[in-house]
C-alpha positions as CSV (number, residue, x, y, z in Angstrom):
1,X,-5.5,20.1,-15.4
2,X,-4.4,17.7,-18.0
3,X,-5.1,14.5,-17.9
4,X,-3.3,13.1,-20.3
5,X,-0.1,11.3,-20.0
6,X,3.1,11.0,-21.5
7,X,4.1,9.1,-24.2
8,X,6.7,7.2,-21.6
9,X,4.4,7.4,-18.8
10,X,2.0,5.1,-21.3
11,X,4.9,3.2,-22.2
12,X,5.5,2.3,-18.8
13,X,1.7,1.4,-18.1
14,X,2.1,-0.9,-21.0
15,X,5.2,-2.7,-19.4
16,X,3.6,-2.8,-16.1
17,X,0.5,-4.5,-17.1
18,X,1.9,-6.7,-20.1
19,X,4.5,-8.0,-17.2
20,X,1.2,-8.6,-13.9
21,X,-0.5,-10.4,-16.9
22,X,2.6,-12.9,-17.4
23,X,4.6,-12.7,-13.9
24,X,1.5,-12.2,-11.1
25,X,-2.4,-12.8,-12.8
26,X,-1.3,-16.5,-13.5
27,X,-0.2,-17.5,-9.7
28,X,-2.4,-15.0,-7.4
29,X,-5.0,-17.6,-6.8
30,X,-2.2,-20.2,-6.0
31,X,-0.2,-17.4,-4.0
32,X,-3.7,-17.2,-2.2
33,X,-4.5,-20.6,-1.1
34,X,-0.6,-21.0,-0.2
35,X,-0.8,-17.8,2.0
36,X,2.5,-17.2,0.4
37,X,3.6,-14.8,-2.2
38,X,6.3,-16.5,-4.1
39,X,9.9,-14.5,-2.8
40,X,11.3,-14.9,-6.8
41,X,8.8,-12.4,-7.1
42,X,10.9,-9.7,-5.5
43,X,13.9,-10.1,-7.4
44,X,11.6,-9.6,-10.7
45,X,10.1,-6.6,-9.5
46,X,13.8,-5.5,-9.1
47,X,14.6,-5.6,-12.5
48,X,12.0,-3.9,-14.3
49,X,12.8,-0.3,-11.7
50,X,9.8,-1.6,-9.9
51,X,11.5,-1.6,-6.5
52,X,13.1,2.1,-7.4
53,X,10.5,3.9,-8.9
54,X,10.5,8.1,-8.2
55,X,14.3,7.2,-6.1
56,X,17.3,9.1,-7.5
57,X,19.6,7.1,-10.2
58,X,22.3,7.6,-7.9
59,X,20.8,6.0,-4.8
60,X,19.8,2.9,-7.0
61,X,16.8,4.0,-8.1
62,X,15.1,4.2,-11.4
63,X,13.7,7.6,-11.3
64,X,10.4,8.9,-12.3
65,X,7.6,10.6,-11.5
66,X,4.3,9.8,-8.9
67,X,1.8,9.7,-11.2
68,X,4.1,7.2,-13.0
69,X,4.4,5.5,-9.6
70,X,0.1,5.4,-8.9
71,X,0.4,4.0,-12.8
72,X,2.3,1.1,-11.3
73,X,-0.3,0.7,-8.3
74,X,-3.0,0.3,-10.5
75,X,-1.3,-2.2,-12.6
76,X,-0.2,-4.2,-9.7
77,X,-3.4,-3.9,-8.0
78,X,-5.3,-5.0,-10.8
79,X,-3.0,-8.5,-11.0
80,X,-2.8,-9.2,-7.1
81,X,-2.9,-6.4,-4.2
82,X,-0.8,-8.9,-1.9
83,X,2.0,-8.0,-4.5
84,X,1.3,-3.8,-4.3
85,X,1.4,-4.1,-0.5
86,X,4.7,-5.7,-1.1
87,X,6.2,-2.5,-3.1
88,X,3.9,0.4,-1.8
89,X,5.2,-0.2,1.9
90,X,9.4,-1.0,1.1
91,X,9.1,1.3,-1.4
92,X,6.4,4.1,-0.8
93,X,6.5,3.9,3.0
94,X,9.9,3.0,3.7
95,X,12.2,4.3,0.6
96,X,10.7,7.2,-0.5
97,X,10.8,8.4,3.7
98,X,14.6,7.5,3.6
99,X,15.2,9.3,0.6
100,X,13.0,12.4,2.0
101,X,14.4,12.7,5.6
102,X,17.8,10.9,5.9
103,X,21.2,11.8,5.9
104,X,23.5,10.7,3.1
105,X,25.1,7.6,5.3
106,X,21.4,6.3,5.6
107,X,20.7,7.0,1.7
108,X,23.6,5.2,1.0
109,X,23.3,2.7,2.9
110,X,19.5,1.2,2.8
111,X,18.4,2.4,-0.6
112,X,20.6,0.8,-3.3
113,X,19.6,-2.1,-1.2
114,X,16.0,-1.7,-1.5
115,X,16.2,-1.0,-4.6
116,X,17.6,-3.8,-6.6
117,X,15.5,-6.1,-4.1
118,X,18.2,-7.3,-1.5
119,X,16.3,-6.8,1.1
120,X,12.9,-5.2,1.6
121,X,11.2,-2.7,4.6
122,X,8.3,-2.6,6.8
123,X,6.7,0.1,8.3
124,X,6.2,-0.4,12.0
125,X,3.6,2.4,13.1
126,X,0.3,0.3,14.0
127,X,0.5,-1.5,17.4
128,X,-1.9,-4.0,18.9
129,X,-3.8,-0.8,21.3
130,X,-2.9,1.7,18.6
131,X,-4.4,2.1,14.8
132,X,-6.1,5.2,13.9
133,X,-5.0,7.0,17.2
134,X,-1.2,6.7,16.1
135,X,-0.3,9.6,18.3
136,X,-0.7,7.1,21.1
137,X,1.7,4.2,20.6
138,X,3.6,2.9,23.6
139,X,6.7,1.5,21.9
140,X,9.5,3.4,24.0
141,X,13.1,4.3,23.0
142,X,15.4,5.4,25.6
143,X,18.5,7.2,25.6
144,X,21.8,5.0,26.8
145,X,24.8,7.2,25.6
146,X,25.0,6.9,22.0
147,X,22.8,4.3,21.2
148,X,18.5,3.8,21.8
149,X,17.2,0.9,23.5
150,X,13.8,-0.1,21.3
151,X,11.2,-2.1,23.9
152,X,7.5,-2.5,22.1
153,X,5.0,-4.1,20.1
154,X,3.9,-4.0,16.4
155,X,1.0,-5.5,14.7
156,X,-0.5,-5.9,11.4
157,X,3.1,-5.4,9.4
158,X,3.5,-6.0,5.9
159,X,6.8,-7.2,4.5
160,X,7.2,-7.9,8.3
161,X,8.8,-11.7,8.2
162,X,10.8,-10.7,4.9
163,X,12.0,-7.2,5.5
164,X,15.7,-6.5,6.5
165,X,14.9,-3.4,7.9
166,X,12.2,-1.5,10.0
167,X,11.0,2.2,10.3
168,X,10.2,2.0,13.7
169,X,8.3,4.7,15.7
170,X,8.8,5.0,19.0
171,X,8.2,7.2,21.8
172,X,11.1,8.9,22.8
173,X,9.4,12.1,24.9
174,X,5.7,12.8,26.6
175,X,2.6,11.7,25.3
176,X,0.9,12.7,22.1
177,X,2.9,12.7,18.7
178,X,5.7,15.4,19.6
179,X,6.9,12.4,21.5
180,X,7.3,10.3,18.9
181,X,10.9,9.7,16.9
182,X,11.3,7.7,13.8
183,X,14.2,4.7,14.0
184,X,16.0,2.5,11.1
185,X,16.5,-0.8,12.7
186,X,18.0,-4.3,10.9
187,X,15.8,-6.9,11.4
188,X,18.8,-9.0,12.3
189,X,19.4,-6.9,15.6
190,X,19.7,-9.0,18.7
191,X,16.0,-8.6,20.5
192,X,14.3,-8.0,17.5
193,X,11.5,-10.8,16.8
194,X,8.6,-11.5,14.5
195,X,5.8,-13.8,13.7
196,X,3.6,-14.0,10.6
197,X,0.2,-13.5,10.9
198,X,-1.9,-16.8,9.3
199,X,-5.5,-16.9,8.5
200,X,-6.0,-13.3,7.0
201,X,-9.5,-12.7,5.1
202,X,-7.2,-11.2,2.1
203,X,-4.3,-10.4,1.4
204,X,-3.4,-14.1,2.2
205,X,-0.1,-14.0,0.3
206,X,1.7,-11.2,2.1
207,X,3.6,-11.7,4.7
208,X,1.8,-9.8,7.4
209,X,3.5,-9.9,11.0
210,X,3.8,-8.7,14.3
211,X,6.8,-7.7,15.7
212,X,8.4,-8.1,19.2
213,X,11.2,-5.5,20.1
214,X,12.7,-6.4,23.3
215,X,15.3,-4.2,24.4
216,X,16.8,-3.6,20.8
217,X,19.8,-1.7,20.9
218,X,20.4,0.9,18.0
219,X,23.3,3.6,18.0
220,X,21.8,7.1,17.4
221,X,23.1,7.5,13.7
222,X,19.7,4.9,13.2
223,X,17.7,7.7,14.1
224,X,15.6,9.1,11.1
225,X,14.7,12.7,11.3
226,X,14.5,14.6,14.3
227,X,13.8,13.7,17.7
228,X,10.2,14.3,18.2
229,X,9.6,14.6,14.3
230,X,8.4,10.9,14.5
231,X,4.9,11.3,13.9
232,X,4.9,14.0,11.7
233,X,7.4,11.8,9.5
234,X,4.7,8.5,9.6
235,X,1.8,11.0,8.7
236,X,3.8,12.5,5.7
237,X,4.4,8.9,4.5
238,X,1.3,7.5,5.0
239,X,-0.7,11.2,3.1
240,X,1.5,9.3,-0.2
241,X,0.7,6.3,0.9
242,X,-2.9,6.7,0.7
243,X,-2.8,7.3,-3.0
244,X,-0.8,4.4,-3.4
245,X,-3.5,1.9,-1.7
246,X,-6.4,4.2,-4.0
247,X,-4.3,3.8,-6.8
248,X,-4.3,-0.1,-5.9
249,X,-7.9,0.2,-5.3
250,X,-8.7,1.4,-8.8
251,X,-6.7,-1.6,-10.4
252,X,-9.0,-4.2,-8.1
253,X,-11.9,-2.3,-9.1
254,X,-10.8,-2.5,-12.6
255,X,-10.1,-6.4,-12.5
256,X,-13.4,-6.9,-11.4
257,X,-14.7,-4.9,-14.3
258,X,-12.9,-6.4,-16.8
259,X,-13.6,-9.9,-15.0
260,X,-17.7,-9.6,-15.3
261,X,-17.8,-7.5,-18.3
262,X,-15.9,-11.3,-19.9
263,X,-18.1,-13.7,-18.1
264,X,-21.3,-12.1,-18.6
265,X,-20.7,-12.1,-22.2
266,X,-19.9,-15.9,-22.4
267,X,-22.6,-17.0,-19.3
268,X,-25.7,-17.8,-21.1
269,X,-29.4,-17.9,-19.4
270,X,-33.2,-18.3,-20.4
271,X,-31.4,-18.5,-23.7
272,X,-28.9,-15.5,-24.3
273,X,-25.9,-14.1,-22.3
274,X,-26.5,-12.6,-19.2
275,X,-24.8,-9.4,-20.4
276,X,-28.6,-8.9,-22.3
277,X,-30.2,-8.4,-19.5
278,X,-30.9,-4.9,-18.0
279,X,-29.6,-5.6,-14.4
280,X,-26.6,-6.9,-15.0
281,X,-26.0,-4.3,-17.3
282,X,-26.8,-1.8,-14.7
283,X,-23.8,-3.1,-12.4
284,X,-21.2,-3.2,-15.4
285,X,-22.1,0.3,-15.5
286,X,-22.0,1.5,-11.8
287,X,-18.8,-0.2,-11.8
288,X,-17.4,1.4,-15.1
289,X,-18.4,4.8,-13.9
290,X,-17.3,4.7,-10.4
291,X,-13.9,2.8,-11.4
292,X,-13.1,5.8,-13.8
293,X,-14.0,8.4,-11.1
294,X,-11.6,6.9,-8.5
295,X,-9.2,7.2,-10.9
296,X,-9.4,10.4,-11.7
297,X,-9.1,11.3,-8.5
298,X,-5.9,9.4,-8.1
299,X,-4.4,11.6,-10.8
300,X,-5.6,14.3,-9.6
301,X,-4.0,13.7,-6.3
302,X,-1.1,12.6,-7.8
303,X,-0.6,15.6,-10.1
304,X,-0.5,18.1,-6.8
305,X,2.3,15.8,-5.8
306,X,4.3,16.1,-8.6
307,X,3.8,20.1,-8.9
308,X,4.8,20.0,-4.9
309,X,0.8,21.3,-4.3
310,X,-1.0,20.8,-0.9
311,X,-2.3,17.2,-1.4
312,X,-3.2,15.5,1.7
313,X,-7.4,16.6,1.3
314,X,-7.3,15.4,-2.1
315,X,-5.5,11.5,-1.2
316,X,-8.1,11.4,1.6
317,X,-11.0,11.5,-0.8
318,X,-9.2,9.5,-3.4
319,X,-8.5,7.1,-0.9
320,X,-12.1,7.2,1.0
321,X,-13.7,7.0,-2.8
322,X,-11.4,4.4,-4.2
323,X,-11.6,1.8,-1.2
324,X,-14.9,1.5,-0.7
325,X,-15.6,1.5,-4.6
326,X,-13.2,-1.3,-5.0
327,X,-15.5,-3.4,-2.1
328,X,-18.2,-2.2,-4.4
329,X,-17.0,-3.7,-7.3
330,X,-16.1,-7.1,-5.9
331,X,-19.2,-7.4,-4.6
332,X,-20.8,-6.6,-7.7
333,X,-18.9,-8.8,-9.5
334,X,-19.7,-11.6,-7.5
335,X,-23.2,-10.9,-8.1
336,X,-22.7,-11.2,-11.9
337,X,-20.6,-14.2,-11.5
338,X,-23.6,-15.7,-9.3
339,X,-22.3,-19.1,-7.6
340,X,-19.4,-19.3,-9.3
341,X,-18.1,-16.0,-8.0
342,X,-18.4,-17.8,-4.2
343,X,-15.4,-20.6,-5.3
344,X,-11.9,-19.7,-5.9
345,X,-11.6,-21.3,-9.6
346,X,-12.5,-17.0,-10.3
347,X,-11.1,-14.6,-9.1
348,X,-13.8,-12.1,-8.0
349,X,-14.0,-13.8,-4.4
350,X,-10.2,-13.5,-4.0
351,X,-11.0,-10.2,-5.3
352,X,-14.0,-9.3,-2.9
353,X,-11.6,-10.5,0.4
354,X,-8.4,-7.9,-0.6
355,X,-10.5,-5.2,-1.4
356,X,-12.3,-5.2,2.2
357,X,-8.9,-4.2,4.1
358,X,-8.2,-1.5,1.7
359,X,-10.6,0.6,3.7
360,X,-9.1,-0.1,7.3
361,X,-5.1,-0.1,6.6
362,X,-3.8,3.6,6.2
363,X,-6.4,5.3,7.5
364,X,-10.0,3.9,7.7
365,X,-12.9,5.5,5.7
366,X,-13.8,6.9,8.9
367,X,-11.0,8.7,9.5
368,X,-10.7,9.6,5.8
369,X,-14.0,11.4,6.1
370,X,-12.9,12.8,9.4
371,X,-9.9,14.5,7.7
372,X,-11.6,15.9,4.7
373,X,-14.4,17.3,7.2
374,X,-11.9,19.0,8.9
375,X,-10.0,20.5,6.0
376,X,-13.5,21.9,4.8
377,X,-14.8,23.4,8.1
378,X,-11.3,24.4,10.1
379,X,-13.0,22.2,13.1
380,X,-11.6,18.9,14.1
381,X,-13.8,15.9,15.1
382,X,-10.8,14.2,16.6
């Protein structure tokens, strides 16, 4: 395959990361110790297509490609991953699934509004018994003429607190995912409540929230998809999504890189920089090499997506690879950055505490590695 890109996917790459080294690098500590992500930022992320990227011109969007869209993860990754969770979930969970399963009324409706930034989505899959066992949740929809009644509980939502609307999964039939339907529902419905969740690890600048639906009422033209295609619609999202957050991985990763590869040429000890010594070298290079691996296999991943290839084997193992080398990399780059890396005037710690939930949100390494050993044998663990 060719791994080379355009000349306007490297364009936009250039945009992207000249803009996250003006508009994000400068405030993600401060965004950090605020627990708050500046909203302007929206709005700016707008402008520049950001918000639209691979939607249709005519629904708002700006077009484009997925590679170009993982090109944007990385960027945005690299800068602050509270600010990729912000666009990978309204637009990569919650657009993108519009755009591939709704009717024209719903396309018109939510996505010139998510794209120019108006108002944002969450995805509202996870639930306070349910994460990897999805197929479980006990968020129930019932049938009252024309209209659902939503009664549940969501956890662990990004965008939750900001978003003006939710893709909501609910269980609308029997038990296991054929019971599950996917719902569009304004945040502003009567019953529907939310709380932001404080005292995160990382990821301390997105809004993060749990959400309380107590007997929301939704007419049935708020239905996404089928009824009973509910789950398979989440995992379809979430196989993209996956690349997204290894794609966001990969810029972390990268920061770090770039971070240690800077300070260990300036921090001198026992009389030269520290980048002369063999050990610290060694890191550089573990991190180096396993950075440009995990990208690779973004692209690769990517690519199939754009051709319209099977794909969901190959974002498990660029997601499984890209996660935990990202926690690699912070931690290495603490090590270079020795005490100083432990104190927030760097950014490797901040660093270090986003990367960890990259391999728990979307699928944990475990279940990664559960998938991929399934594709390979035919046999399912799970």
């Amino acid at each position: 395959m060719d791994l080379s890109l355009t000349a306007e996917q490297q364009q936009f790459r250039d945009l992207a990361r000249e803009w996250v080294d003006r508009e994000v690098v400068p405030h993600a500590a401060e965004w950090d110790r605020a627990e708050q992500v500046d909203t302007k930022i929206v709005g700016k992320l707008a402008d520049l297509g950001f918000l639209g990227l691979g939607i249709d011109e005519e629904l708002g969007g700006s077009g484009g490609d997925f590679l170009t869209y993982a090109l944007m993860m990385e960027e945005l990754g690299r800068g602050d991953t509270s600010v990729r969770g912000i666009v990978s979930v309204s637009l990569g969970l919650v657009a993108k699934t519009i755009q591939a399963y709704g009717v024209e009324a719903q396309k018109t409706r939510w996505l010139p509004a998510l794209c120019s930034g108006e108002m944002l989505g969450c995805f509202g899959l996870t639930e306070p018994g349910t994460g990897s066992d999805a197929g479980s949740l006990i968020t129930r929809a019932i049938r009252d003429g024309d209209d659902w009644v939503l009664s549940g509980e969501k956890i662990f939502i990004t965008n939750g607190t900001w978003a003006g609307v939710a893709l909501i999964f609910a269980r609308t039939g029997g038990l296991g995912p054929k019971g599950i339907t996917a719902f569009l529902v304004p945040t502003d419905s009567p019953g529907f409540g939310r709380r932001e969740i404080k005292g995160k690890l990382g990821l301390r600048g997105q809004a993060t929230a749990e959400i309380i639906l107590d007997a929301v009422r939704i007419p049935d033209d708020h239905r996404l998809g089928d009824e009973g295609a509910g789950f398979t619609i989440a995992m379809t999202a979430l196989d993209k999504g996956r690349i997204a957050v290894a794609s966001g991985s990969v810029g972390l990763a990268r920061g770090c890189l770039e971070a240690s590869i800077a300070y260990a040429k300036d921090r001198t000890q026992f009389g030269k920089p520290i980048a002369g010594y063999q050990l610290v070298q060694e890191m550089i290079a573990d991190m180096a090499v396993e950075t440009d691996a995990a990208r690779l296999l973004v692209w690769r991943a990517a690519d199939l997506v754009d051709r319209g290839l099977p794909f969901r084997t190959e974002a498990s193992m660029a997601k499984l690879f890209a996660t935990e080398s990202a926690v690699k990399a912070a931690n290495q780059a603490i090590q270079i950055f020795g005490g100083y890396g432990y104190v927030d005037e760097f950014p490797v710690g901040k660093a270090m505490r986003d990367a960890r939930v990259t391999t728990l949100y979307e699928g944990t390494s475990q279940i990664q590695k559960l998938l991929i050993g399934r594709a390979l044998t035919g046999i399912s663990a799970f």
